[in-house]
C-alpha angles and dihedrals in degrees: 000000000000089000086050096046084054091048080239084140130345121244100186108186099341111103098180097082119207111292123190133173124189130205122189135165146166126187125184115198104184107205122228098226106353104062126255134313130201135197120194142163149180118204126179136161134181137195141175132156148116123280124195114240111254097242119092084198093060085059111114112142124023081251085068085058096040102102114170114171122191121205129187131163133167136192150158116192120180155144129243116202118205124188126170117202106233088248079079076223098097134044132176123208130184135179144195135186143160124208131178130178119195128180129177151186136195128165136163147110121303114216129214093283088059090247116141127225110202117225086185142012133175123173115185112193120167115171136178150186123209125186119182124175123169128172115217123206124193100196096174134346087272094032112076122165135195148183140150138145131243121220122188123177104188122175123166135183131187132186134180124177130183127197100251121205089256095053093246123107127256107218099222089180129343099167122153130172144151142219150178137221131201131201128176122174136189114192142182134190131200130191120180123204089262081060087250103156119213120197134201138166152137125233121206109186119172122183122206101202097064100024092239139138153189141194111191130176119232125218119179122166 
């Protein structure tokens, strides 16, 4: 409301402002013996609407009694393992991580009882899981070689619902599926005493939705 009474933004009829809230962190555990280990996350959420004043006697007009509310938050926490070979040549890495992003909608008129009967709905949630580990070999300071795998577990669903004259609800779209995607990588680097690089790989990538794969090789200079 003060960034509205300095026509900073303009709210209209909506009297829930945007409100948003953040949560990051980063946390480093160094391991005695096993390498090194990190948690980290990124958190956020955001709301606006309208919501109906709580007085049936403050009603004058339907619009007093319309109340709609959007949500919408988004995340991905996880951890990172490092852990150096004692040759100080070869290193592994993995990480895993889980994100979700969510958004609703709801709208409709609130009774006497304060209860709300949605003329329309929609919630939106799409979460997934990723896991990545590579190994990295230097063999010498011109020989580098590389490979890992990819992992990535991915679902969705969707809903949207409308009041419809008869008081029940007409579905528009309430979909849902999953799917997975696999990735799995060999690389190797060369370096020559000018500080030409030379790369070479091979990309495997399967998709588990449409049952389809491909295996490319992979050429950089």
């Amino acid at each position: 409301k003060f960034l509205n009474d300095l026509k900073i933004i303009d709210l209209e009829e909506t009297n829930v402002a945007p409100s948003n809230r953040y949560l990051v962190f980063n946390i480093n555990l160094p391991l005695p013996t096993s390498g090194t280990i990190n948690f980290f996350g990124l958190l956020a959420s955001n709301r606006i609407g309208k919501t109906v004043v709580r007085s049936t006697s403050s009603w004058e007009t339907l619009s007093d009694r319309w109340e709609e509310m959007g949500l919408q938050s988004s995340g991905t926490i996880g951890a990172k393992y490092l852990y150096t070979i004692p040759d100080a040549k070869t290193y592994l890495k993995s990480v895993i991580a889980y994100s979700f992003y969510s958004d609703s909608w709801n709208e409709g008129y609130v009774d006497s009882s304060y209860i709300r009967t949605n003329s329309y709905s929609s919630d939106y949630r799409y979460p997934s899981l990723r896991y990545s580990i590579l190994v990295n070999h230097k063999l010498n300071p011109r020989n580098i070689f590389r490979s890992g795998i990819n992992l990535n577990f991915l679902s969705g669903t969707m809903s949207d619902f409308r009041l419809n004259s008869a008081g029940g609800y007409d579905t528009l779209l309430d979909p849902s599926a999953r799917g997975n995607l696999y990735q799995g990588y060999f690389q190797w680097k060369y370096r020559s005493a000018s500080n030409f690089e030379f790369i070479a790989g091979l990309h495997f990538m399967r998709f588990s939705l449409n049952d389809k794969s491909c295996l490319e090789p992979r050429i950089g200079i």
